[in-house]
N, C-alpha and C positions, 0 to 999 in steps of 0.2 A: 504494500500500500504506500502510495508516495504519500508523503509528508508535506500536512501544507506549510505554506509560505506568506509572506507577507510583505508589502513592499516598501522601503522606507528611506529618507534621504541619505547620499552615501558619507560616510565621515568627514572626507575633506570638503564636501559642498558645502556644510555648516559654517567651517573655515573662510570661505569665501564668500559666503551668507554676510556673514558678521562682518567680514572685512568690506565689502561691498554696500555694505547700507550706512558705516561711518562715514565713505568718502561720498559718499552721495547725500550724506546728511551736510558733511565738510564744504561739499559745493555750493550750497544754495546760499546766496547773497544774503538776505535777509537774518541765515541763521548766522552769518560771523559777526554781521554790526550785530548782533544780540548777546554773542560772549565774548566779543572782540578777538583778537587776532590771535593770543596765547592761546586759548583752549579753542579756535579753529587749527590751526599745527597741530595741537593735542590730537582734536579727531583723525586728520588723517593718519601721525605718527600709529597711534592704534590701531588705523584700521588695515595700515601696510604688517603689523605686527600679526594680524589675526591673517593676513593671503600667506604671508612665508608661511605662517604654522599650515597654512594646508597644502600649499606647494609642499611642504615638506614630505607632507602625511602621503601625499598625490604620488610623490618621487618615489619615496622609503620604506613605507609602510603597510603598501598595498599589494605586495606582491610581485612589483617590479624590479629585473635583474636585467644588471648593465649587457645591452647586445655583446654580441658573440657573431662570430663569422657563421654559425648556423639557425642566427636569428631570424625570421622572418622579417621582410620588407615592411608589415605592417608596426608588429611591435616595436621594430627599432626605432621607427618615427613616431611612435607613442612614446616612447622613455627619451626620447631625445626632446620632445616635444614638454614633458612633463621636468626635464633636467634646466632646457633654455626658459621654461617658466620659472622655474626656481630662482635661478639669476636675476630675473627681472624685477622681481619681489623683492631680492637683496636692493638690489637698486635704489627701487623703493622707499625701503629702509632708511638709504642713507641719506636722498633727498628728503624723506619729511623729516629725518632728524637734524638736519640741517637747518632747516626752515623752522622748526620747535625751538633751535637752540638762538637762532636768529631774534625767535620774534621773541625770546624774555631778556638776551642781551647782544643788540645789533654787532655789538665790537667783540662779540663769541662764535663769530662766524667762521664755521666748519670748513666748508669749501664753498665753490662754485656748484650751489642745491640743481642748477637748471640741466647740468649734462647726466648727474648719475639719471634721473626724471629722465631723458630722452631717449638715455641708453635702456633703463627699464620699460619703453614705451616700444622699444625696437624690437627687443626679445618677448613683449608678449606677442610681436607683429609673428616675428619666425616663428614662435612657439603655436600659435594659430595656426600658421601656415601647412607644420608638420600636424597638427593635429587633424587639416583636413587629409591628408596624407593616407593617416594612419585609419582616419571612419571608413575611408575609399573601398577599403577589406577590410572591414572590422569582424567578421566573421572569424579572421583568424589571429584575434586579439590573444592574451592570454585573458584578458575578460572583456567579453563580449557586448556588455553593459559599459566598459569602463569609457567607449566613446561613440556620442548620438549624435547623429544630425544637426538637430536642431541646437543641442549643446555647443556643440563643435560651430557655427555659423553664430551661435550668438557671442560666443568669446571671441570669435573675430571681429565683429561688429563692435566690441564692446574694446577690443584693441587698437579698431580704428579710429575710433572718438578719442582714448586714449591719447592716441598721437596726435589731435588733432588739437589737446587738451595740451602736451608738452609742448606741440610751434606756439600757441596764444601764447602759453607764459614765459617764452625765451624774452629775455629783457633786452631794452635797446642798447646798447653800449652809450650814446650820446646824448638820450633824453632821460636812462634807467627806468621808462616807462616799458610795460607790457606790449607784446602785438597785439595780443587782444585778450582783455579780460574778460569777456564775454563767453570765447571761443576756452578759455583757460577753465573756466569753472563750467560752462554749459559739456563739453568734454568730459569732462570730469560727473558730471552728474548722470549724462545720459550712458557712460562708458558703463558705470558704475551699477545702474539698470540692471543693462546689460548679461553682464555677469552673476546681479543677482539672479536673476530669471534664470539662467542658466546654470545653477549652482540648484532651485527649487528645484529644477526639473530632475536633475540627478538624482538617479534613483537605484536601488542596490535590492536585490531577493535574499531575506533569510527564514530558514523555517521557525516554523512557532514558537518550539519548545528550546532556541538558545536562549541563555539568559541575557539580560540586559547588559551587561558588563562586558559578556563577549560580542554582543549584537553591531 
């Protein structure tokens, strides 16, 4: 008798759940003049901290081992795909922490926040790119779930806004005005969408009777 099953969101989606509705909270104009500019840094710094944890979980965790010269064409662009995410996250990281450390004391400034932001804007572009790759035959994933369609097309989308979010806020060298802060935070908000929607959708089968702790 098969054992039923139940279907539930997959562990790292929650990761990108949470980190995906900070920076989309982070975006909206209205919400930073309300706590002003420290704890807008704050939101995004947390919410880059919650995508790496599931980049992580996506990379590490799940079952994925580094290609092998007998690796299928699917899977390899799936772990490649889920490795160049990972990076991009770090990236991430470093621009909001950059930008956190900026807005509580201007002359504690890390580095130049706007290049690691472009370069993690880059890698979620390729890591999209592979991940349509890898849906193409997803059939001969090592999990067959682990990449969907519409998953896969909306993290694109959600990589393209992305980027479209890092050229707005490259600063001008001669005015240190934005190209566009419009295009910096709308980017940013709808990217952020995005990814949530795509992160709800992921969805993982386990049977009934594992307990919660392993589920």
């Amino acid at each position: 008798m098969t054992p039923e099953r139940i279907v539930r969101v997959r562990r790292e989606a929650w990761g990108f759940a949470i980190g995906s509705i900070f920076f989309a909270v982070g975006a909206i104009p209205q919400y930073a003049e309300a706590v002003g500019l420290v704890l807008t840094n704050l939101t995004f710094f947390v919410g880059a901290i919650f995508f790496t944890l599931a980049a992580l979980i996506q990379l590490a965790l799940s079952g994925r081992h580094p290609p092998r010269r007998s690796t299928n064409p699917a899977d390899r662009a799936d772990w490649w795909a889920a490795a160049i995410q990972f990076g991009g996250t770090l990236f991430f990281n470093v621009s909001t922490t950059d930008a956190l450390v900026t807005a509580v004391n201007a002359e504690a400034r890390l580095s130049d926040g706007w290049r690691p932001d472009a370069f993690g804007s880059i890698c979620f572009l390729v890591s999209s790119g592979l991940a349509v790759v890898a849906t193409r035959d997803r059939n001969t994933l090592w999990d067959k779930r682990a990449r969907t369609w519409h998953g896969t097309w909306l993290n694109m989308l959600g990589s393209v806004f992305f980027a479209f979010s890092a050229v707005g806020a490259y600063t001008l060298p001669a005015t240190d005005d934005l190209v566009s802060l419009f295009w910096a935070n709308l980017g940013t908000f709808l990217g952020a969408l995005c990814f949530l929607a795509a992160a709800a959708l992921s969805r993982r089968s386990v049977p009934t009777d594992v307990a919660p702790a392993q589920a």
